[in-house]
C-alpha positions as CSV (number, residue, x, y, z in Angstrom):
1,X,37.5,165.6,-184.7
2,X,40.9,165.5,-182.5
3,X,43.0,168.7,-184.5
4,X,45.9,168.2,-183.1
5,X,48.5,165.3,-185.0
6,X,48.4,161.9,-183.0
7,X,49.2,158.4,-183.7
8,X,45.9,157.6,-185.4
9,X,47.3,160.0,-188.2
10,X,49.5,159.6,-191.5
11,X,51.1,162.7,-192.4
12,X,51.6,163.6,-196.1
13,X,54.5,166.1,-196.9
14,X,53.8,168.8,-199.5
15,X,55.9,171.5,-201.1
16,X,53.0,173.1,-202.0
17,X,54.4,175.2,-205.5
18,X,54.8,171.8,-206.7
19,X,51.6,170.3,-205.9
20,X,49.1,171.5,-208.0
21,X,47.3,174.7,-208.5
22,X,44.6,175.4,-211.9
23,X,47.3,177.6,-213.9
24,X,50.1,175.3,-212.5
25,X,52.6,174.6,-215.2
26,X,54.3,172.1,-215.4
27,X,58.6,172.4,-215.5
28,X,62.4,171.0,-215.7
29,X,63.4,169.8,-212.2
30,X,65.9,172.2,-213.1
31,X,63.8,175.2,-213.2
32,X,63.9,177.5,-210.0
33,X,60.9,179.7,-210.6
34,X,57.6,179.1,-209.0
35,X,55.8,176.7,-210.9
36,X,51.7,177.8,-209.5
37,X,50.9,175.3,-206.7
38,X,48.8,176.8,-204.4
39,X,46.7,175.9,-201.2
40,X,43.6,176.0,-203.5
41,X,45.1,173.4,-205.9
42,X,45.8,170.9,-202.1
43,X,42.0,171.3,-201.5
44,X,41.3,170.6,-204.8
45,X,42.9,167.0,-204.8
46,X,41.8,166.1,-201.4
47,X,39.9,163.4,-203.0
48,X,43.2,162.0,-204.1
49,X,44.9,162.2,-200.8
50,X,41.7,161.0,-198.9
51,X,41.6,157.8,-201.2
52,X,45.4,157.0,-200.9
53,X,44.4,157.3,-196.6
54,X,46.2,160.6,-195.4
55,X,45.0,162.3,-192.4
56,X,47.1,164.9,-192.2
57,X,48.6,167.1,-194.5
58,X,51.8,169.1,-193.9
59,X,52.5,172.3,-196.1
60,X,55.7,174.3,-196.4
61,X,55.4,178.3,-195.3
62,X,52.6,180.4,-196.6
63,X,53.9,183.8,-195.4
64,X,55.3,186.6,-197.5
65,X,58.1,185.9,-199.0
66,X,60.9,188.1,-200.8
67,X,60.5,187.9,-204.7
68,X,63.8,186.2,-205.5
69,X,67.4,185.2,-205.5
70,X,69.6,185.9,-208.1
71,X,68.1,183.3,-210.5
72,X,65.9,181.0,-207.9
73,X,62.1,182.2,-206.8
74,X,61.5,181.2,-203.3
75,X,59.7,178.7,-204.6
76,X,59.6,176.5,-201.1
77,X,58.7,179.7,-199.4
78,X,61.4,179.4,-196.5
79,X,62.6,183.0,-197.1
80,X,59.8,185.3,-195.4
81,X,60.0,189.1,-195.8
82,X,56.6,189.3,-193.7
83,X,55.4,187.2,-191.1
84,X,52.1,188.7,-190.3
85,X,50.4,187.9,-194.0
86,X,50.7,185.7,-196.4
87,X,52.1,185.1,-200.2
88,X,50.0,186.0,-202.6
89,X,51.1,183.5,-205.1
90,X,50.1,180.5,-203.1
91,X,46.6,181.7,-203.7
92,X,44.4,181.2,-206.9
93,X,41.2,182.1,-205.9
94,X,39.4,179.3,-207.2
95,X,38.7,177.4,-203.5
96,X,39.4,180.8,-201.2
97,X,39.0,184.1,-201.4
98,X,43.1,185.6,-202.3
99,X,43.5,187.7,-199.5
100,X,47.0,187.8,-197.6
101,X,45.4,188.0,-194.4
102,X,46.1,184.9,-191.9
103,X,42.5,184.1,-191.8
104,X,42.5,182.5,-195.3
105,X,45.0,180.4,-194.3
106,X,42.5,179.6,-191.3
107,X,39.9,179.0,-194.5
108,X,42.4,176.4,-195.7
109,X,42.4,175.0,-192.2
110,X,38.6,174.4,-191.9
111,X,37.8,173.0,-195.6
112,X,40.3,170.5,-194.8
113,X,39.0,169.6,-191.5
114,X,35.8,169.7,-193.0
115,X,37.1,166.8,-194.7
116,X,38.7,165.0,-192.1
117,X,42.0,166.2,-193.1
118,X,44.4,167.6,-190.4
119,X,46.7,170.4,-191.0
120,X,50.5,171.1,-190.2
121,X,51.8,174.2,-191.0
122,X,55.5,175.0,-191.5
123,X,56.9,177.8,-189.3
124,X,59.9,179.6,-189.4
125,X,61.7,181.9,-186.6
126,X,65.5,181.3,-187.6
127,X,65.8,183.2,-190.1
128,X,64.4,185.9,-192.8
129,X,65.0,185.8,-196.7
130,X,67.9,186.9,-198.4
131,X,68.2,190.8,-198.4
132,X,64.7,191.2,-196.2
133,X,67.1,192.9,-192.9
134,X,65.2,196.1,-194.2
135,X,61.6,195.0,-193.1
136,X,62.8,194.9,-189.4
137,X,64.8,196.2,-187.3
138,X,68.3,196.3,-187.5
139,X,69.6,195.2,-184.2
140,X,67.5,191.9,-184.4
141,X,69.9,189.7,-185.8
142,X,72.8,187.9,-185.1
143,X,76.1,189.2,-187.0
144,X,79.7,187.6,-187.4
145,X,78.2,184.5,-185.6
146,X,79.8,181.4,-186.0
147,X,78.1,177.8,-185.3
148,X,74.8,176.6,-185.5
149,X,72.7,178.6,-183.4
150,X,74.8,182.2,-184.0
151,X,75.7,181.9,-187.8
152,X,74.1,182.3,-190.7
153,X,72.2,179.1,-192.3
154,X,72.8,179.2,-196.1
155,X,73.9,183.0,-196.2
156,X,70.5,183.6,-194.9
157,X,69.6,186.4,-192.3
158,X,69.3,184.9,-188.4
159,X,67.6,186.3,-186.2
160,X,69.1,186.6,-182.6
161,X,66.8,185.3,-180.3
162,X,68.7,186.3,-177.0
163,X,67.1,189.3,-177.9
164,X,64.1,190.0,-175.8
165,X,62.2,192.5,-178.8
166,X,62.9,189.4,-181.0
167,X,61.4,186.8,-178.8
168,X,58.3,189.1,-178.1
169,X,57.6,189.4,-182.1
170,X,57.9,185.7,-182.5
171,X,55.8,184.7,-179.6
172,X,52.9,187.2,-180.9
173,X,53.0,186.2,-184.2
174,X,52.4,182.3,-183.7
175,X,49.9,183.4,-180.9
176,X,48.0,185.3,-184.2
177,X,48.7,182.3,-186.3
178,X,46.9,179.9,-183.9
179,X,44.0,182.5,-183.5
180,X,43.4,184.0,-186.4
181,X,45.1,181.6,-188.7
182,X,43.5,178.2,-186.7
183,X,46.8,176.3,-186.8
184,X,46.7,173.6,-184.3
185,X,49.9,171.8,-185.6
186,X,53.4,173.0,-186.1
187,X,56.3,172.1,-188.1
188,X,58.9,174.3,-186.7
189,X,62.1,175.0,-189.2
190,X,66.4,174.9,-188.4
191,X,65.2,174.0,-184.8
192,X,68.9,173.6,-183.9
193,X,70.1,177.1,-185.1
194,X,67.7,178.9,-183.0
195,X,68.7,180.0,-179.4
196,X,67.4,177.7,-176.7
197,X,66.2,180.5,-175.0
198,X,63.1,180.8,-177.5
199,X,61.6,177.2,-176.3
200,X,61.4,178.2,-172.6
201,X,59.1,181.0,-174.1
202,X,57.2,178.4,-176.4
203,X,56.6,176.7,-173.6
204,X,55.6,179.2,-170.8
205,X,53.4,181.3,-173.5
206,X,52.3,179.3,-176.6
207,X,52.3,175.9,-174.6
208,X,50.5,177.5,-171.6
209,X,48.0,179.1,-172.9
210,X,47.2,176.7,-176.0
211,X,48.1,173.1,-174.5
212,X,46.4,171.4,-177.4
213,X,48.9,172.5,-180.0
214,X,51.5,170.4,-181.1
215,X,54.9,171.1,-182.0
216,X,57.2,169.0,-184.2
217,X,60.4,170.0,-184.8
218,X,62.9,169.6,-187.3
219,X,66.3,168.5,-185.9
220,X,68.4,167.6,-188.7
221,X,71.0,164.9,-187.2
222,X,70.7,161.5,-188.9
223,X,73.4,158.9,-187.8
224,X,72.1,156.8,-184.8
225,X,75.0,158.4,-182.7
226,X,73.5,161.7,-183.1
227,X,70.5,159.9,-180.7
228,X,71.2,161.5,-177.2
229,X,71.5,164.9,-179.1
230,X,68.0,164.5,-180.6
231,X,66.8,163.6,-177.3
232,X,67.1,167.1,-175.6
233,X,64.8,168.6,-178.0
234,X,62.0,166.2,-176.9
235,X,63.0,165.3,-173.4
236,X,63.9,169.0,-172.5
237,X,62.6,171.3,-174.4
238,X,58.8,169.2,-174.7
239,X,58.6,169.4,-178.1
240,X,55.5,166.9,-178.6
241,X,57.5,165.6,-181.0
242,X,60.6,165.7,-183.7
243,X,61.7,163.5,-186.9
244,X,63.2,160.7,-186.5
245,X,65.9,161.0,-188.8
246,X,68.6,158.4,-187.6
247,X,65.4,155.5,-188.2
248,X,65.3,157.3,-191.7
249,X,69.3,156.5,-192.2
250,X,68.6,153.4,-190.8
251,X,65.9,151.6,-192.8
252,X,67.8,153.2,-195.7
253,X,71.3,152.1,-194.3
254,X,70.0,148.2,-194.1
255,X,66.7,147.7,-196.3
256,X,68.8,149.6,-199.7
257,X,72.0,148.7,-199.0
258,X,72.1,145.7,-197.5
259,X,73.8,147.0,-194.2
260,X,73.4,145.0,-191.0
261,X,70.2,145.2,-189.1
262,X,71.8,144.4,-186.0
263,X,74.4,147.3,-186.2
264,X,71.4,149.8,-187.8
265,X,68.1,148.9,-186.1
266,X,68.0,146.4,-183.0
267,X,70.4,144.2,-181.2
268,X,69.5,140.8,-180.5
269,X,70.1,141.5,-176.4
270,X,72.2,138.0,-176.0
271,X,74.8,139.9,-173.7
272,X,75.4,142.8,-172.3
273,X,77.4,145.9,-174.0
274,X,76.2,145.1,-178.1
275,X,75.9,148.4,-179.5
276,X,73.0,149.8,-179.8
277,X,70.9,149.8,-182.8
278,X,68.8,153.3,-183.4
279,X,65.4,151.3,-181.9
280,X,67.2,150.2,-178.5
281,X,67.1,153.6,-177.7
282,X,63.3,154.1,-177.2
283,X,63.4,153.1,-173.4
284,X,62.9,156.3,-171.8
285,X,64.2,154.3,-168.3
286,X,67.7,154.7,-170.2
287,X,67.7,157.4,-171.1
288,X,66.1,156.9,-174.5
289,X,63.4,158.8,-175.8
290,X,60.2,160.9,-174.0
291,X,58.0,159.2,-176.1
292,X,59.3,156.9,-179.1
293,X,56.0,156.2,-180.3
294,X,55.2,160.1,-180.7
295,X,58.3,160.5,-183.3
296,X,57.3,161.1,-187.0
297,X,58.9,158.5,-189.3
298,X,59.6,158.9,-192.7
299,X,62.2,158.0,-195.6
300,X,62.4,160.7,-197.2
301,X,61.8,164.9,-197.6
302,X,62.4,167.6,-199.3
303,X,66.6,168.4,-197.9
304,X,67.7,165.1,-197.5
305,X,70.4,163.3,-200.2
306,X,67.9,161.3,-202.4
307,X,64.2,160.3,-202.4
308,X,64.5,156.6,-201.4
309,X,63.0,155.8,-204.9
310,X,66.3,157.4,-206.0
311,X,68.2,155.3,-203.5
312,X,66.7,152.3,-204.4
313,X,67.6,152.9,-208.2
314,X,71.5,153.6,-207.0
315,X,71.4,150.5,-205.5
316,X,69.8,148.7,-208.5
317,X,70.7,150.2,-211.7
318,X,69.3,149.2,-215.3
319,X,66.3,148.1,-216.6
320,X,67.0,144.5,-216.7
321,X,65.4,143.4,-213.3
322,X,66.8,146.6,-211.5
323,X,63.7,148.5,-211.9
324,X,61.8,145.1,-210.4
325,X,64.5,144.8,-207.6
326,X,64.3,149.0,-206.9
327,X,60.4,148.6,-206.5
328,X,60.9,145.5,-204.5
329,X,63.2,147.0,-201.7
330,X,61.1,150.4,-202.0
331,X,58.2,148.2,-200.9
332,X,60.2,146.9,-198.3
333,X,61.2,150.2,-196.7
334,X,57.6,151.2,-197.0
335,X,56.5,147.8,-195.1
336,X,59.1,149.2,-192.1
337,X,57.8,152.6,-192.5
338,X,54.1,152.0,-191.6
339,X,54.4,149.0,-189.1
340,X,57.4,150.7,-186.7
341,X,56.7,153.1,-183.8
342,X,55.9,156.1,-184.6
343,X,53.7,158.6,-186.8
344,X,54.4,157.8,-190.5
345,X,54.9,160.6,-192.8
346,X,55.4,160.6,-196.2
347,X,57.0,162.8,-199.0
348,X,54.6,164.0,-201.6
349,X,55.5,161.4,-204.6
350,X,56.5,158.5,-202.8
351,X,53.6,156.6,-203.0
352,X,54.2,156.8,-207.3
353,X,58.2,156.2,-206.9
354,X,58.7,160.3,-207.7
355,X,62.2,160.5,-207.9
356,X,65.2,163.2,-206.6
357,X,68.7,164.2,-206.0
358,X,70.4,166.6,-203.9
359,X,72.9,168.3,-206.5
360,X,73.9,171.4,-206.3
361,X,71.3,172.3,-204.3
362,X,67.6,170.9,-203.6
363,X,65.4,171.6,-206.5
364,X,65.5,168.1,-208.2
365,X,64.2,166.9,-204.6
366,X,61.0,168.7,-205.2
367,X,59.5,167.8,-208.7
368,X,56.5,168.6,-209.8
369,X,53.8,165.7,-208.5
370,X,53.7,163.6,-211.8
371,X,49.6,164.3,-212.4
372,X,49.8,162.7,-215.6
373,X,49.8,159.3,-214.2
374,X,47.0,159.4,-212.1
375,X,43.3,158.3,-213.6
376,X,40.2,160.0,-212.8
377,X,40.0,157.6,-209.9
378,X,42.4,159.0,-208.3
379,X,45.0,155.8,-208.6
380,X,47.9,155.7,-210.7
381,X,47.3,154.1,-214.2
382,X,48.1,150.7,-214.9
383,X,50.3,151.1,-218.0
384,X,52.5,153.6,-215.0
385,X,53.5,149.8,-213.7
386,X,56.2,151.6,-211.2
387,X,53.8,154.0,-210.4
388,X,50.7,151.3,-209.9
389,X,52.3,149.1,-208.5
390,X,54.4,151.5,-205.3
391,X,51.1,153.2,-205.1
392,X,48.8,149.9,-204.4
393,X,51.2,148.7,-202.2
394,X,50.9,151.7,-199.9
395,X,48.0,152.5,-200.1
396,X,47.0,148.8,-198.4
397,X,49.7,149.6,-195.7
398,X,47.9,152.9,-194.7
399,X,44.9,151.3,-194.5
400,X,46.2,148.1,-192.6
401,X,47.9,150.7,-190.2
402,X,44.9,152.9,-189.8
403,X,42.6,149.6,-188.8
404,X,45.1,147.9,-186.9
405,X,45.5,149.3,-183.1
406,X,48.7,147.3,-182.2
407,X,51.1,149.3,-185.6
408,X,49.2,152.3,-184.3
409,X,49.8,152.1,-180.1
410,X,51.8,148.9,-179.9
411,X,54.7,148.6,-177.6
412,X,57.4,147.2,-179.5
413,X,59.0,143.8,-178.4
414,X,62.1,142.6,-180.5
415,X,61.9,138.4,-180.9
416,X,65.1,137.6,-183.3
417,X,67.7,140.6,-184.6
418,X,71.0,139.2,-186.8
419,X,72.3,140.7,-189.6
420,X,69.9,139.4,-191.9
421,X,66.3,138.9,-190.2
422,X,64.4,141.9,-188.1
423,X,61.6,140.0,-186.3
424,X,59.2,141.9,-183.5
425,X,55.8,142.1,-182.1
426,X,53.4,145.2,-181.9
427,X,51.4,145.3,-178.8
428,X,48.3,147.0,-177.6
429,X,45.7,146.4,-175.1
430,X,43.1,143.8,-177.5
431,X,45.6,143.5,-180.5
432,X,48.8,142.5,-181.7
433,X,50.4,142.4,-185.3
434,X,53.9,140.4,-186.0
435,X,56.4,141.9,-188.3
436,X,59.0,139.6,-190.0
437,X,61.6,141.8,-192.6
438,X,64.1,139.1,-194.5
439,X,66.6,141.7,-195.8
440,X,68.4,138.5,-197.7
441,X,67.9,138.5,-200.9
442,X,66.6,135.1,-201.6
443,X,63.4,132.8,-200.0
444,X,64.7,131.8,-196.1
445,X,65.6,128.0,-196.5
446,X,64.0,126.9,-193.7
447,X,61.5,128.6,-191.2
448,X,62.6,131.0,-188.8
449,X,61.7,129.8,-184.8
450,X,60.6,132.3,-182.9
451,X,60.3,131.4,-179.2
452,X,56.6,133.1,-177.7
453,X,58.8,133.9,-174.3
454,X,56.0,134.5,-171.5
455,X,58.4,135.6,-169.4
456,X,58.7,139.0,-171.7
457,X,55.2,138.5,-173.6
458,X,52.3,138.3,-171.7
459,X,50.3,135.3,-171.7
460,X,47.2,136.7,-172.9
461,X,49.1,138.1,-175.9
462,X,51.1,134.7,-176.7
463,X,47.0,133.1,-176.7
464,X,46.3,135.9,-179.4
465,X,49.1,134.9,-181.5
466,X,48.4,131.3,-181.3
467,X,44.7,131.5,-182.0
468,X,44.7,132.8,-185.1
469,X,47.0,135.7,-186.8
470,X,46.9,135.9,-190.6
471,X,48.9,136.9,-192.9
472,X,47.4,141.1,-194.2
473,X,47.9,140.1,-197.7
474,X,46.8,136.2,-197.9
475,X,44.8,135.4,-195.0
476,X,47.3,132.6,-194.5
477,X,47.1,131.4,-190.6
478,X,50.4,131.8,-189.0
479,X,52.0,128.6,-187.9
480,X,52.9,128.2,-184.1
481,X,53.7,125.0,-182.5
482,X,55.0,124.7,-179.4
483,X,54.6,128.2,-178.3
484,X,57.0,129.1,-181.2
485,X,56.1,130.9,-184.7
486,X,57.4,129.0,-187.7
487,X,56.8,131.0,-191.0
488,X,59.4,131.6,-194.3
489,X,59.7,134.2,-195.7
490,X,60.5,135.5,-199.6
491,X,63.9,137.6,-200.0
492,X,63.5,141.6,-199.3
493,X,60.2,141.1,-198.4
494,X,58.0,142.2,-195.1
495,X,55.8,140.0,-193.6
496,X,52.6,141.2,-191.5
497,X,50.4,139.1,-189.2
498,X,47.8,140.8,-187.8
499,X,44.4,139.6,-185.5
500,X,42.9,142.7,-187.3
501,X,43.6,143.1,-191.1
502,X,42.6,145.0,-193.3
């Protein structure tokens, strides 16, 4: 088994309190305490996570964390006192013994990968919990900063990294977390507000001397003119790879709200100087990204405004056919999600329509995982028709995606972009897939063209498509004639051909 996060892999997001754990309880999205998740309550519904088709499972930080804020219990564990052990209550002792020490997190590491299940582990040098300055040393942070690598996130304290002492510490300590604790695969936290300095030294020490591990950071700029200052962080400073937040706003932008997919996602490339939508900028011969296909995707997490379950229901309020519409268009971004470059990732909840706001501050965007809809065969029940119906849905995507070489390594090749209609090809060595998205909101009245140019597809590929794609949910042969694709399709809907179903 590869360890380390790849393209093969679909990444499932957990904030882990509000998982599951055996004396979980279960509370108001209003309630700031720490509900009981723990890592032995993720390994005990690996079954459920196996059978919707993860690979990978991302949880937030497992070390020692102060005991609370005012009201609020650092119930996402982002405000470490300790970095050298972990919090105790993330462990129940039911899967794992409940020691502190790193190598139980390295326990966690190999039941998982016992099951085929890859870890990510969320890291955090930026910054220490609220009130924790007393567990180190004084002159290690940063005081009277301003901006976002010298001031304070959130009132929070930040640590100066210019500072050699501090750099050492934080160097050591994810050296003992890859040894000891068998990480393999980091989320890093607040890349943005941490002094540049501390990636040279990732990348001289941590990267030198453990070239399998893979580092995905968290850079949180999400308008597709924030593009070239994403690109730094994975051009630059070789992160293996960061979110791709401005796709996020995008899909959103356009499959929600009915924005225009040429402005959001792809120019048609009629004439010279269109602007550029957020995938034009994946040539890395101008000066587009490292690596597009090595970004992780997703729609939503646990800072951003909404869940996109939440954004669909904004968009389409009411139960009478707004609930039907709100499942249809969350469908729709799902159908993006898993057949664009990229590594998909998705927010614990999603795949049941969870729901989540960003009000005062993020705790409604990390409910507790609604458990009471799921059977004993770990699949939504049918009388949870919302639930059912978002879960079915992606769990066939994952599975498509996970049997399907061309939406796992395909280059991308755009075929028709206007304000209305996304068309493109997926390419790989023996496969291709072809992705329609109608973002109209009723049946196209006529079939789209779409001209099999061999001067931009390859011949060999254009035979593929004309011998015999079919549709991934109805086995329907796609029509070509004349070395063009003719095929309709419904309104909000995505359309998949494939050589290679499921």
């Amino acid at each position: 088994m590869n360890r380390q996060v790849t393209q093969d892999d679909i990444i499932y997001f957990v904030v882990t309190d509000r998982f599951f754990g055996r004396n979980k309880r279960t509370a108001e999205p209003s309630d700031t305490s720490i509900h009981g998740g723990t890592l032995d309550g993720i390994l005990e519904k690996l079954d459920y996570l196996i059978e919707l088709g993860v690979t990978t499972i991302w949880v937030t930080p497992v070390y020692e964390n102060i005991r609370s804020h005012g009201s609020t219990e650092p119930y996402h564990y982002y405000w470490p006192q300790s970095f050298e052990r972990m919090d105790r209550r993330l462990l129940d002792g039911t899967n794992m013994t409940d020691s502190v020490d790193m190598s139980t997190f390295g326990r966690f590491v190999e039941l998982c990968e016992a099951r085929g299940v890859k870890v990510v582990l969320d890291m955090v040098v930026n910054h220490a919990g609220y009130c924790a300055q007393s567990y180190f040393d004084s002159t290690w942070f940063n005081e009277g900063g301003s901006g976002d690598v010298k001031g304070e996130l959130a009132g929070l304290p930040d640590f100066n990294h210019d500072n050699p002492e501090v750099l050492d510490f934080f160097i050591g300590n994810i050296e003992n977390w890859i040894t000891t604790g068998k990480v393999t695969n980091i989320r890093m936290d607040t890349v943005k507000h941490v002094e540049p300095k501390f990636w040279h030294y990732f990348k001289s020490q941590i990267r030198g001397k453990y070239p399998y591990i893979c580092l995905i950071g968290e850079v949180l700029f999400e308008g597709k003119e924030d593009v070239s200052r994403l690109l730094e962080y994975q051009n630059y400073h070789d992160f293996d790879s960061i979110f791709d937040f401005p796709l996020c706003t995008a899909l959103r932008s356009t499959l929600i709200y009915d924005e225009s997919l040429i402005y959001w996602l792809a120019r048609p490339r009629l004439v010279e100087g269109e602007p550029l939508g957020v995938l034009d900028h994946d040539n890395p011969l101008k000066k587009g990204y490292r690596n597009s296909n090595r970004l992780v995707t997703l729609l939503d997490n646990h800072d951003l405004e909404r869940r996109i379950m939440s954004h669909a229901r904004t968009k389409h309020t009411g139960d009478d056919g707004g609930l039907d519409w709100a499942i249809r268009v969350t469908k729709l971004c799902l159908g993006a999600l898993f057949t664009m470059r990229g590594i998909p990732q998705i927010y614990y909840g999603t795949e049941v329509g969870l729901e989540g706001w960003k009000e005062e501050d993020d705790r409604d965007l990390r409910r507790d995982f609604p458990w009471h809809v799921i059977g004993d065969d770990n699949h939504p029940q049918r009388q949870f028709r919302k639930e059912h119906e978002i879960y079915e849905w992606t769990r066939d995507l994952i599975r498509l995606r996970r049997g399907n070489a061309a939406l796992k390594y395909g280059t991308t090749v755009t075929l028709f972009s206007d304000d209305l209609v996304y068309a493109f090809l997926r390419i790989a060595t023996d496969d291709v897939a072809l992705v329609i998205i109608n973002n109209g909101y009723k049946k196209m009245p006529h079939p789209i063209c779409l001209n099999l140019n061999t001067s931009v597809i390859p011949k060999r590929v254009v035979a593929m498509i004309t011998g015999g794609l079919k549709h991934w949910k109805t086995g329907q042969a796609l029509t070509v004639q004349d070395g063009n694709v003719l095929a309709t399709v419904d309104g909000k809907t995505i359309d998949i051909f494939c050589s290679n179903g499921q």
